[in-house]
Backbone atoms as SQL, in Angstrom:
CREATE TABLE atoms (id INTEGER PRIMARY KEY, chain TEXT, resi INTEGER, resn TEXT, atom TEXT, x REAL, y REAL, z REAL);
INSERT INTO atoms VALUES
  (1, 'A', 1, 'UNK', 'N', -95.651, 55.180, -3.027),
  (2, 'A', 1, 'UNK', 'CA', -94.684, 54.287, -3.625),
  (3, 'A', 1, 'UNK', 'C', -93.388, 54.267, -2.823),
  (4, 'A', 2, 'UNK', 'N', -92.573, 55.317, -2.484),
  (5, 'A', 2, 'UNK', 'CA', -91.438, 55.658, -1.708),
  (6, 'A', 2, 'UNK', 'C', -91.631, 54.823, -0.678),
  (7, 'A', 3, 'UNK', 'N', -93.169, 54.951, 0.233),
  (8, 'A', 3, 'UNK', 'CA', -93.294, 54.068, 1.725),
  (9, 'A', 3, 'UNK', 'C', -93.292, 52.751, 1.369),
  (10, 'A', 4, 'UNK', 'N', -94.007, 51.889, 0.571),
  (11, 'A', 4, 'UNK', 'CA', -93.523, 50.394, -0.093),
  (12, 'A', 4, 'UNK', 'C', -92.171, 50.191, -0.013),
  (13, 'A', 5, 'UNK', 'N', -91.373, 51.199, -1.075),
  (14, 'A', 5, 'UNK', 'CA', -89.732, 50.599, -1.067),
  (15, 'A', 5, 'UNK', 'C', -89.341, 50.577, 0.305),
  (16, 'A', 6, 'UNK', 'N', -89.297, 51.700, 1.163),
  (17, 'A', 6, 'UNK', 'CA', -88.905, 51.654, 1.845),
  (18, 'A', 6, 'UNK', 'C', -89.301, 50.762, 3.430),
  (19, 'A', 7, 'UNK', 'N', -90.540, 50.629, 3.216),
  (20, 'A', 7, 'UNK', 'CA', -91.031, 49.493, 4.183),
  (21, 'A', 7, 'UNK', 'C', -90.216, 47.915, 3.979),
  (22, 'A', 8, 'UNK', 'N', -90.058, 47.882, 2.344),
  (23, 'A', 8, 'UNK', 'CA', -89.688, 46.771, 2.003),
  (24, 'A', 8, 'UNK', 'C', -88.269, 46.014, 2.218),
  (25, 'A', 9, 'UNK', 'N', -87.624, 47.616, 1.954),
  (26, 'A', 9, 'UNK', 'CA', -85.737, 47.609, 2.371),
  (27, 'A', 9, 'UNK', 'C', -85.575, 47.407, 3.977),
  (28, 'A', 10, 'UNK', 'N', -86.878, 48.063, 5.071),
  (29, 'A', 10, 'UNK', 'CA', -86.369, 47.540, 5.923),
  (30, 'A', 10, 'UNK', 'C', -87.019, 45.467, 6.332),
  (31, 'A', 11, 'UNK', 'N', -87.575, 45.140, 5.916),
  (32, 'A', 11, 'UNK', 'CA', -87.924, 43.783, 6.504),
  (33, 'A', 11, 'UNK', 'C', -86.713, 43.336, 5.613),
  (34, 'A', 12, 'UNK', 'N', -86.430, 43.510, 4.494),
  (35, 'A', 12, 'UNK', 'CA', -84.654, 43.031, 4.158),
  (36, 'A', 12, 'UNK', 'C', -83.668, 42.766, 4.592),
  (37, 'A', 13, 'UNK', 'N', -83.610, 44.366, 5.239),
  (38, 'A', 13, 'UNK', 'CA', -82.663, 44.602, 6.155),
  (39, 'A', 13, 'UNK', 'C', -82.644, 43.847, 7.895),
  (40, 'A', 14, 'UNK', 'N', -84.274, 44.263, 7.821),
  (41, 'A', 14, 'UNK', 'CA', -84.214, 43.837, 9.548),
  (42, 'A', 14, 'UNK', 'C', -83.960, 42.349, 9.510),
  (43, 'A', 15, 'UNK', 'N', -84.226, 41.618, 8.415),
  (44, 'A', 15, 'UNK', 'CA', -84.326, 39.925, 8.823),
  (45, 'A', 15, 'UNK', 'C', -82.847, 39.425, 8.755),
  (46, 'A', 16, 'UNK', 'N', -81.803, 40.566, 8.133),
  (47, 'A', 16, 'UNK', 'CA', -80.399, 40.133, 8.438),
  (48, 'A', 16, 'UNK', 'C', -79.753, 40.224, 9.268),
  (49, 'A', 17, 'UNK', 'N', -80.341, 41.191, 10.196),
  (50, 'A', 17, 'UNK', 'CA', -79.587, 41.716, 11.380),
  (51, 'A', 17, 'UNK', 'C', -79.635, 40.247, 12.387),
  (52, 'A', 18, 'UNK', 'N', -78.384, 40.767, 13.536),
  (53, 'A', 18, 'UNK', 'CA', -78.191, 39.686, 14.129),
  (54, 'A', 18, 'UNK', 'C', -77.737, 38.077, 13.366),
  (55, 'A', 19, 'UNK', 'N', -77.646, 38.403, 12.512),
  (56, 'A', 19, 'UNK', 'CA', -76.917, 36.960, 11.839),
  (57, 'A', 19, 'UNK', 'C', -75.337, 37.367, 10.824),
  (58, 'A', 20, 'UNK', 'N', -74.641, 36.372, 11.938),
  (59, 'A', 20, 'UNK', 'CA', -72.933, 36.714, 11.578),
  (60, 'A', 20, 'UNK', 'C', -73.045, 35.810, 10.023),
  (61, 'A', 21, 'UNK', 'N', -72.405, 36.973, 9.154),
  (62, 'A', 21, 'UNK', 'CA', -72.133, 36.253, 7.542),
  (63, 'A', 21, 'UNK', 'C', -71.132, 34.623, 7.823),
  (64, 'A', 22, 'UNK', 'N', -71.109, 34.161, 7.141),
  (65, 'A', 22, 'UNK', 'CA', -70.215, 32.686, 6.933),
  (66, 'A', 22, 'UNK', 'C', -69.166, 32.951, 5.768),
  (67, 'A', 23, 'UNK', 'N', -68.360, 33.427, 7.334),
  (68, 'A', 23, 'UNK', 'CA', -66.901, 33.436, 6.655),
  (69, 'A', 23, 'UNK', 'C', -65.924, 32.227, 6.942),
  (70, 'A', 24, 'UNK', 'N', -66.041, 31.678, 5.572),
  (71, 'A', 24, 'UNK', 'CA', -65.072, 30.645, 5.508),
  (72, 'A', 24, 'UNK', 'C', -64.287, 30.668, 4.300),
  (73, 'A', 25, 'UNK', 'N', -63.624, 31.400, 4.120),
  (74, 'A', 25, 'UNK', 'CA', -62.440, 31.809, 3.449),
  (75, 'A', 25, 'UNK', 'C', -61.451, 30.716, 3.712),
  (76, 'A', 26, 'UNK', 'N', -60.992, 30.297, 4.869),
  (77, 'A', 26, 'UNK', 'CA', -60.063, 29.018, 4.388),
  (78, 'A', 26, 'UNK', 'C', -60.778, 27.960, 3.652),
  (79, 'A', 27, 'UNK', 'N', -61.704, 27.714, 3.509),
  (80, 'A', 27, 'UNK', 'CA', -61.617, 26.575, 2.453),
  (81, 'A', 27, 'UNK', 'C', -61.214, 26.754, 0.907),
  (82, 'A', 28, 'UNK', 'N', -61.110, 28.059, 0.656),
  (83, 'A', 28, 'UNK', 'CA', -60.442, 28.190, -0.770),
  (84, 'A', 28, 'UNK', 'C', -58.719, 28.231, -0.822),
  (85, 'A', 29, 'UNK', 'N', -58.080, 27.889, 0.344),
  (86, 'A', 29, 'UNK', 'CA', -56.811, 27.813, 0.499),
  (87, 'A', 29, 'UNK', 'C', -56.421, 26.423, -0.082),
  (88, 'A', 30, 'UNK', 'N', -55.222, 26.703, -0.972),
  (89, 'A', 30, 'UNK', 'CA', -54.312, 25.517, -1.873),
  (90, 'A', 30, 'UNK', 'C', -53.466, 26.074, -2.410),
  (91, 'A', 31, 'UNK', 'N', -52.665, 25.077, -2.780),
  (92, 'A', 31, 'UNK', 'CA', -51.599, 25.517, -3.220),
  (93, 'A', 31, 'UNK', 'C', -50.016, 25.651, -2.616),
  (94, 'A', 32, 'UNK', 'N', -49.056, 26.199, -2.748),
  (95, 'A', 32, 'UNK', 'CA', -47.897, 26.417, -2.298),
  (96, 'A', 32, 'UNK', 'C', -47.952, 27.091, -0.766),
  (97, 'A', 33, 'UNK', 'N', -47.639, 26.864, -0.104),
  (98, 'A', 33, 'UNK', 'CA', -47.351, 27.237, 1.272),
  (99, 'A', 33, 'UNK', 'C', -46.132, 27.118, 2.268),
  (100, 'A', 34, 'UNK', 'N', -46.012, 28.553, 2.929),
  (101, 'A', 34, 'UNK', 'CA', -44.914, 28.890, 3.229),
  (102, 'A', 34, 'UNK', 'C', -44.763, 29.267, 5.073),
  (103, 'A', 35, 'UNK', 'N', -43.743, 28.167, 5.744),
  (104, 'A', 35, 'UNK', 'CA', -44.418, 28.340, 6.944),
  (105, 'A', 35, 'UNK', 'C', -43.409, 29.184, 7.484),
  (106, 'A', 36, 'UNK', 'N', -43.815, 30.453, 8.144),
  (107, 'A', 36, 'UNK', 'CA', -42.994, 31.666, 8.479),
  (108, 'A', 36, 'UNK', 'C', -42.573, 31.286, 10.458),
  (109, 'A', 37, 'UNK', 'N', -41.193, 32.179, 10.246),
  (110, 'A', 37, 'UNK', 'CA', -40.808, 31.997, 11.976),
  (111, 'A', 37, 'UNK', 'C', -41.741, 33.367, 12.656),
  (112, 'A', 38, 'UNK', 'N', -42.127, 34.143, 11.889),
  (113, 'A', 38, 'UNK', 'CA', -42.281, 35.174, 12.969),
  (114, 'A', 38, 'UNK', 'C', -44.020, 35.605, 12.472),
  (115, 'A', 39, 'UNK', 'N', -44.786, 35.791, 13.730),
  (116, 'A', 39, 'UNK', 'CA', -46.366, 35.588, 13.266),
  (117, 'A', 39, 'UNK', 'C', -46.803, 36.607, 12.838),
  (118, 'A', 40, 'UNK', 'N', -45.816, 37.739, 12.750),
  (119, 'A', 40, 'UNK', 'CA', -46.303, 39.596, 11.871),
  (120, 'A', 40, 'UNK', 'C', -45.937, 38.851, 10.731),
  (121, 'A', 41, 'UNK', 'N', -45.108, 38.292, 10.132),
  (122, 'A', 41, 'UNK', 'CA', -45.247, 38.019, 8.785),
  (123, 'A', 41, 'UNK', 'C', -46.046, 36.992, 8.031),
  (124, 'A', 42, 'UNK', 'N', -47.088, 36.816, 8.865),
  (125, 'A', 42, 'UNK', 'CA', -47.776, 35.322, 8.046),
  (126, 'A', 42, 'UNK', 'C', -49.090, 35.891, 7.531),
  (127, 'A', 43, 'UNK', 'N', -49.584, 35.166, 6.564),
  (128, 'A', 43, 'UNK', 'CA', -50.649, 36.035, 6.210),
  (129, 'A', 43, 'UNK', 'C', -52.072, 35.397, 7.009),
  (130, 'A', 44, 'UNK', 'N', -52.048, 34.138, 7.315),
  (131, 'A', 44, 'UNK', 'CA', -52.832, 33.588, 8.362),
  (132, 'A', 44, 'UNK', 'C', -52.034, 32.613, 9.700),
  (133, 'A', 45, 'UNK', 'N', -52.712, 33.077, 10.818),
  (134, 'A', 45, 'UNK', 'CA', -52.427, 32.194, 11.806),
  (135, 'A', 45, 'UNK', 'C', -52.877, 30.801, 12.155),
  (136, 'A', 46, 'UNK', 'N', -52.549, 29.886, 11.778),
  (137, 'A', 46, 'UNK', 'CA', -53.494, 28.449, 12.300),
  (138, 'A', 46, 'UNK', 'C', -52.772, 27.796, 13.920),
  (139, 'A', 47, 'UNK', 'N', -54.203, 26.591, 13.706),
  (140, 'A', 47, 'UNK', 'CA', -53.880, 26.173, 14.807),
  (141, 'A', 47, 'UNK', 'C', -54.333, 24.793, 14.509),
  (142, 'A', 48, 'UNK', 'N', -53.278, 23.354, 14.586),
  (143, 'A', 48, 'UNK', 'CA', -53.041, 22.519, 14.257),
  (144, 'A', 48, 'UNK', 'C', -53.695, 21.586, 15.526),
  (145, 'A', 49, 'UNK', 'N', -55.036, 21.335, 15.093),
  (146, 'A', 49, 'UNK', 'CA', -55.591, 20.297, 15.920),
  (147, 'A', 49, 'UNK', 'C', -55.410, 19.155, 15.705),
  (148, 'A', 50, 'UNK', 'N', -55.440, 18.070, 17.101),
  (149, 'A', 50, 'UNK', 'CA', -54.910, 16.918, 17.399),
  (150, 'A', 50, 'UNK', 'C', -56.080, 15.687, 17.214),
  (151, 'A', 51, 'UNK', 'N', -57.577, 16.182, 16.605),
  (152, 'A', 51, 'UNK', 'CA', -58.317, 15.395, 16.632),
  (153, 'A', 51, 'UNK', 'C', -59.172, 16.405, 15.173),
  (154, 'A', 52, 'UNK', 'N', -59.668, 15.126, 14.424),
  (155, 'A', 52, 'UNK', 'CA', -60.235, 15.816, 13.165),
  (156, 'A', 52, 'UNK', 'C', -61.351, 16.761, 13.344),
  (157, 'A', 53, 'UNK', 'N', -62.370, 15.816, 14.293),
  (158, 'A', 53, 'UNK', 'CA', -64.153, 16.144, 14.191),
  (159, 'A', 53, 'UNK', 'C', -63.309, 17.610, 14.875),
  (160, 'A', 54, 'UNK', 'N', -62.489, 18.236, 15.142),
  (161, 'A', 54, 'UNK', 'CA', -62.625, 19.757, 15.778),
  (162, 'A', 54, 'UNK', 'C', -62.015, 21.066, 14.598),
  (163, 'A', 55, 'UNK', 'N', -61.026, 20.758, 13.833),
  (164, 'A', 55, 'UNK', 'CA', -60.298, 21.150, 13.013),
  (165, 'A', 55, 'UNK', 'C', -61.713, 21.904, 11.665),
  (166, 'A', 56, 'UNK', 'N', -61.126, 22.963, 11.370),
  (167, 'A', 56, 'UNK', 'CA', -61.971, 23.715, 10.202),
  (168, 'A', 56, 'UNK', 'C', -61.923, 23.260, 9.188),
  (169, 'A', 57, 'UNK', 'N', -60.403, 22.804, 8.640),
  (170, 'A', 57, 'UNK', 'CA', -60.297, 22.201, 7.383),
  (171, 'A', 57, 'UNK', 'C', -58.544, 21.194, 7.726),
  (172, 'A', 58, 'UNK', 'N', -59.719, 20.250, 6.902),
  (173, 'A', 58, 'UNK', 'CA', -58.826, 18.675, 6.747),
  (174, 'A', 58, 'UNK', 'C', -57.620, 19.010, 5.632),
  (175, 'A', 59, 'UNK', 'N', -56.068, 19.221, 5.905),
  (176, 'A', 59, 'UNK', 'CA', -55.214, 19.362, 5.210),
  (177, 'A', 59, 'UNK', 'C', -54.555, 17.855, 4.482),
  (178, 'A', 60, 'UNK', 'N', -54.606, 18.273, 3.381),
  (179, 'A', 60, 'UNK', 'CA', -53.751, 16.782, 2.976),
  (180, 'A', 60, 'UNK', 'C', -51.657, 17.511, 2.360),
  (181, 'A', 61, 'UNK', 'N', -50.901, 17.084, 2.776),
  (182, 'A', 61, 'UNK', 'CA', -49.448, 17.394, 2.624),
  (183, 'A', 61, 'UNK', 'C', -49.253, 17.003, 1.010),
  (184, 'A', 62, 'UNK', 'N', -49.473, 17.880, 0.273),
  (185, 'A', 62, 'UNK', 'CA', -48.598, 17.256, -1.273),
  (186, 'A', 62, 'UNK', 'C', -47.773, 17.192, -1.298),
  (187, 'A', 63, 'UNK', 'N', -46.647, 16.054, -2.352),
  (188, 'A', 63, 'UNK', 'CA', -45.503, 16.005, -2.462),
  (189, 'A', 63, 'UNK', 'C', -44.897, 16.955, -3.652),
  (190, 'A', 64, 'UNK', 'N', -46.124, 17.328, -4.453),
  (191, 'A', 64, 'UNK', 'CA', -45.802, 17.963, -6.159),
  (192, 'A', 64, 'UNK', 'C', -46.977, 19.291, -5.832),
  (193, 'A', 65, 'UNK', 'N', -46.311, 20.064, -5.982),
  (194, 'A', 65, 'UNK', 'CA', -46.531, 21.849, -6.187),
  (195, 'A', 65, 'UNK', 'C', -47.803, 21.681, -6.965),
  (196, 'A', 66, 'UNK', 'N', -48.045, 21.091, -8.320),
  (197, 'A', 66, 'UNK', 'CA', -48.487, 20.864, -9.338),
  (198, 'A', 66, 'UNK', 'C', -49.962, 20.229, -8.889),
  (199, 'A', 67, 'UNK', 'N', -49.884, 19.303, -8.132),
  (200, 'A', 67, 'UNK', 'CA', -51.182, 18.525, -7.820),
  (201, 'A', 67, 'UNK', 'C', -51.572, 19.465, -6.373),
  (202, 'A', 68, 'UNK', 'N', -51.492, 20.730, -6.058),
  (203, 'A', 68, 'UNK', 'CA', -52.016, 21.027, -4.992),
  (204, 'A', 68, 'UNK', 'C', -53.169, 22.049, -5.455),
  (205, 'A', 69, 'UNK', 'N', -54.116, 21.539, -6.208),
  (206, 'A', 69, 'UNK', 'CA', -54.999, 22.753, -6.764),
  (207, 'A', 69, 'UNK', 'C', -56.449, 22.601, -6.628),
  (208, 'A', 70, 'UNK', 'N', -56.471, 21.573, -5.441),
  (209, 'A', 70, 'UNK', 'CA', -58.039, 21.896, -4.438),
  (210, 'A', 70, 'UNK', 'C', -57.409, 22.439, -3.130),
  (211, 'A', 71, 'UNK', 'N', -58.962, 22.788, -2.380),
  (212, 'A', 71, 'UNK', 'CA', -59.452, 22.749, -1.356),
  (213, 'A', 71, 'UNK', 'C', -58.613, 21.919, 0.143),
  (214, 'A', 72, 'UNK', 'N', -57.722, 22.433, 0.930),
  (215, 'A', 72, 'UNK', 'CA', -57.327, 21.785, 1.877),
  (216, 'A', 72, 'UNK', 'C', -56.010, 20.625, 1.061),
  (217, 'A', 73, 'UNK', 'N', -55.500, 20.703, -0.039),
  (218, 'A', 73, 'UNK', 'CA', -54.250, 20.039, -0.458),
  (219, 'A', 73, 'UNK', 'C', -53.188, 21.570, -0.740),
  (220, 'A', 74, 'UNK', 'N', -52.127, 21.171, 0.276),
  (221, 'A', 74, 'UNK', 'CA', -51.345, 21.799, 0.744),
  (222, 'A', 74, 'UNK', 'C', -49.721, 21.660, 0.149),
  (223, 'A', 75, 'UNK', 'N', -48.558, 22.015, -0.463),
  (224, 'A', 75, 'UNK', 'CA', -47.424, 21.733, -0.911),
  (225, 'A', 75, 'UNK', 'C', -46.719, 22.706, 0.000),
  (226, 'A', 76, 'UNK', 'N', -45.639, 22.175, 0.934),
  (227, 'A', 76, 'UNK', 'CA', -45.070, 22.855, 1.983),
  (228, 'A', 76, 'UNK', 'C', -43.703, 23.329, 1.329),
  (229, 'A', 77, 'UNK', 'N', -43.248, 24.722, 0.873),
  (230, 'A', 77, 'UNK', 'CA', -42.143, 25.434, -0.029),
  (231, 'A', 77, 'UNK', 'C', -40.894, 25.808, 1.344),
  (232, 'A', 78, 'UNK', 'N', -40.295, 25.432, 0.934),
  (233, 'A', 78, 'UNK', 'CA', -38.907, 26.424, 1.960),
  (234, 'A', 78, 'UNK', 'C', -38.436, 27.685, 1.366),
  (235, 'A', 79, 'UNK', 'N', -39.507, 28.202, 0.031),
  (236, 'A', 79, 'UNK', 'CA', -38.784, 29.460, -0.984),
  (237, 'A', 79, 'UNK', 'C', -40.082, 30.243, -0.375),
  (238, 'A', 80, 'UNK', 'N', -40.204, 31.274, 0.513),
  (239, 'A', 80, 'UNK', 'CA', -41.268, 32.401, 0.666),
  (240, 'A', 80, 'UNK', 'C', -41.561, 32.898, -1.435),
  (241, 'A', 81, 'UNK', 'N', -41.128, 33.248, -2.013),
  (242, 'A', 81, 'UNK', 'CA', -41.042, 33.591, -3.464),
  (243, 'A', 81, 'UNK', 'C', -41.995, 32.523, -3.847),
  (244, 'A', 82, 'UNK', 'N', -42.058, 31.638, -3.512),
  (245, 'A', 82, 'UNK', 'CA', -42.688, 30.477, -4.296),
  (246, 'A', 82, 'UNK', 'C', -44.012, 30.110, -3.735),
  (247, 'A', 83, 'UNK', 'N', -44.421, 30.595, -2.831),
  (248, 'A', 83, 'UNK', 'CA', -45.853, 30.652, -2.347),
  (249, 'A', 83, 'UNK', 'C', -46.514, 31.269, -2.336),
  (250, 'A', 84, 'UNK', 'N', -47.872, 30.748, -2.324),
  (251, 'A', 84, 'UNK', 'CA', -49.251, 31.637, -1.995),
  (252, 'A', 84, 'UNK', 'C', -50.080, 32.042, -1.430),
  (253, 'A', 85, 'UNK', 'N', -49.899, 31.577, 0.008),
  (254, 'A', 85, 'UNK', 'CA', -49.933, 31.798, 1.042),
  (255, 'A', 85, 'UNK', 'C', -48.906, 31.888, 2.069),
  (256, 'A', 86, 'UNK', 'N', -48.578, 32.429, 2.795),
  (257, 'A', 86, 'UNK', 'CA', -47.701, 32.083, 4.373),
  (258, 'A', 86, 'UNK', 'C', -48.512, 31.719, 5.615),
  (259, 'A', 87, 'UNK', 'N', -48.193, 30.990, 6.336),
  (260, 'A', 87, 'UNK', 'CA', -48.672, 30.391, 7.547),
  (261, 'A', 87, 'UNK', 'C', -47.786, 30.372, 8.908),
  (262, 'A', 88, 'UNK', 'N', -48.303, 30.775, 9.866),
  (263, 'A', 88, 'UNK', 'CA', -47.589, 31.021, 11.286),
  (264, 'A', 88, 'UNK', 'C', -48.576, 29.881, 12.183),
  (265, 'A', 89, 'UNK', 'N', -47.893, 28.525, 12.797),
  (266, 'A', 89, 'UNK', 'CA', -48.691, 27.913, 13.837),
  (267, 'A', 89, 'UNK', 'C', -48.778, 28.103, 14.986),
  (268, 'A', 90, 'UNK', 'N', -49.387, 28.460, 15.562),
  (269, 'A', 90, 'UNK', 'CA', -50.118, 29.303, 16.841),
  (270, 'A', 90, 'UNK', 'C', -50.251, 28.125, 17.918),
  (271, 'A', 91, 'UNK', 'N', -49.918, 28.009, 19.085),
  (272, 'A', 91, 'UNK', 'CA', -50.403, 27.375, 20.030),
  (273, 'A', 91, 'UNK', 'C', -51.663, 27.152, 21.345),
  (274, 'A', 92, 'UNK', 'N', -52.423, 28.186, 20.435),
  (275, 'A', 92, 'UNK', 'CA', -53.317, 28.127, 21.323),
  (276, 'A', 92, 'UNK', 'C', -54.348, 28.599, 20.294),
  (277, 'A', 93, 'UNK', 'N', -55.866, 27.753, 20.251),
  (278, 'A', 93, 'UNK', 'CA', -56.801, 28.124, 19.294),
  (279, 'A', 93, 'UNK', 'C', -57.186, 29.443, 19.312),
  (280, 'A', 94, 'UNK', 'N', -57.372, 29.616, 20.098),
  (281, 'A', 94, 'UNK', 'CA', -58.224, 31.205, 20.228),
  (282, 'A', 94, 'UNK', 'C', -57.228, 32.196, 19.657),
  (283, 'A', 95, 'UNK', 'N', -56.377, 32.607, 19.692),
  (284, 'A', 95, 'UNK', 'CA', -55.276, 33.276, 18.619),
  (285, 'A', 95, 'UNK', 'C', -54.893, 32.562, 17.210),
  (286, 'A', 96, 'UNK', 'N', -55.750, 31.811, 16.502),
  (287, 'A', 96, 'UNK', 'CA', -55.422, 31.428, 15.143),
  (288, 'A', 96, 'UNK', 'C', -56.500, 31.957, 14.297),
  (289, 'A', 97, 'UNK', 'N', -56.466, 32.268, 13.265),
  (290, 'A', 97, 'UNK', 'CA', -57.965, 32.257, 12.381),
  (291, 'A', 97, 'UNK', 'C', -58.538, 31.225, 11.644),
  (292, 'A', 98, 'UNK', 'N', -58.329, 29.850, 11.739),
  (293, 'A', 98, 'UNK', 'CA', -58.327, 28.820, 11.555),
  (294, 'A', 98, 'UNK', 'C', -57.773, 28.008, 12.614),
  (295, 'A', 99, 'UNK', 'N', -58.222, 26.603, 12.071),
  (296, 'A', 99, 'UNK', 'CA', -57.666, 25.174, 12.481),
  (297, 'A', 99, 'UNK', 'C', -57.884, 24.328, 11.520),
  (298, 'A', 100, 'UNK', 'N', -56.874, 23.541, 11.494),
  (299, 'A', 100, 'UNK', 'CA', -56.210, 22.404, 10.727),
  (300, 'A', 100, 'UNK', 'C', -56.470, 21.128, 11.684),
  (301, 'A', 101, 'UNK', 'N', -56.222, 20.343, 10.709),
  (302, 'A', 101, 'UNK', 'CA', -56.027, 18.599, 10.961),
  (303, 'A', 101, 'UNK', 'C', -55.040, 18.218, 9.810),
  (304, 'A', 102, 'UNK', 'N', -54.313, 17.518, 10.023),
  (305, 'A', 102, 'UNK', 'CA', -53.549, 16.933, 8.588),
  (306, 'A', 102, 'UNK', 'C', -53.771, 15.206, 8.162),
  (307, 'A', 103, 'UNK', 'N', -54.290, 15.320, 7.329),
  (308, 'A', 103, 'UNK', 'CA', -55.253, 13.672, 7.125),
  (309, 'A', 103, 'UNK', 'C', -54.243, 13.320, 6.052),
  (310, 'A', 104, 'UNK', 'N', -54.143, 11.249, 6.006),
  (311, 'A', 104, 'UNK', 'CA', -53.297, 10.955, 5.530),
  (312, 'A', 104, 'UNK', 'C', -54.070, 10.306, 4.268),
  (313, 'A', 105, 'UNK', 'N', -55.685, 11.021, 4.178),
  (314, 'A', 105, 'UNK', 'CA', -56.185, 10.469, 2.518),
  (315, 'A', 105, 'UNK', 'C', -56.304, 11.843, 1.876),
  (316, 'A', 106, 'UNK', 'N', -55.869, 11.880, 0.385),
  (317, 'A', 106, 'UNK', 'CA', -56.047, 13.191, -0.303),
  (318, 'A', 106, 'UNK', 'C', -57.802, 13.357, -0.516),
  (319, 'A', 107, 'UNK', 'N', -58.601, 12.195, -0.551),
  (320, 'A', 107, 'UNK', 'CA', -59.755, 12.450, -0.895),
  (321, 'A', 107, 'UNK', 'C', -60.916, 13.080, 0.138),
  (322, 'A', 108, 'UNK', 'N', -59.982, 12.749, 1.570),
  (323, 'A', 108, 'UNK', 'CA', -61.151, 13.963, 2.018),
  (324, 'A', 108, 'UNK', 'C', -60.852, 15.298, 2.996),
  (325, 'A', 109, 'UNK', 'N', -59.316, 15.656, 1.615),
  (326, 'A', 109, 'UNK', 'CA', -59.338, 17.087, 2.214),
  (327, 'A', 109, 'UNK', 'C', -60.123, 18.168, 2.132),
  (328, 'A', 110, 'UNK', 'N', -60.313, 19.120, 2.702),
  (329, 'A', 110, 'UNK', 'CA', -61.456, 20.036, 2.355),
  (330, 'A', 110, 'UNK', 'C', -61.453, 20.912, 3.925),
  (331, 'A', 111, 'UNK', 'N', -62.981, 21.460, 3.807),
  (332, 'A', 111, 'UNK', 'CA', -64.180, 22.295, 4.844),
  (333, 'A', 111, 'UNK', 'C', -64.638, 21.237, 5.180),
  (334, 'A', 112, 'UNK', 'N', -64.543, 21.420, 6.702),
  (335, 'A', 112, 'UNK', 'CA', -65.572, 19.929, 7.302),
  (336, 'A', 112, 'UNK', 'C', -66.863, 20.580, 7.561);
């Protein structure tokens, strides 16, 4: 019985190996946001792409705090106190943990 489980835990195991999990944690980002001068204090680094099809997630700019409570809709705070995230923009992709696009329809902000 022991050799079953354990035969069994490894084809479990072995069929995961070599495959990176799907981390996409920015797409649950919304809400209040706070864009910091210095990049030790931000809690993520992005990087603000100039063309959509490349960007991770499609940002839409809210005007009301209140309506920013999906996916990629963003309310930009000048109060650090008042946000829920902080953000530092990075100039070069490979040093961001993300990328952005900023789209001018709210309906298809999101995870591309």
């Amino acid at each position: 019985m022991m050799r079953i489980l354990i035969f069994c835990g490894l084809l479990v195991f072995g069929s995961m190996a070599g495959k990176a999990p799907e981390n996409k944690y920015y797409c649950n980002l919304f809400g209040a946001v706070y864009i910091e001068d210095k990049q030790g204090f931000a809690d993520f680094l992005v990087y603000e792409e100039t063309s959509e099809a490349f960007a991770d997630l499609a940002v839409y700019e809210q005007d009301n705090q209140l309506f920013a409570n999906k996916s990629g809709l963003w309310y930009f705070t000048e109060n650090r106190a008042f946000a829920d995230f902080s953000v530092f923009f990075v100039e070069s992709k490979g040093h961001s943990d993300f990328s952005i696009y900023f789209i001018s329809n709210e309906s298809f902000a999101g995870c591309q």
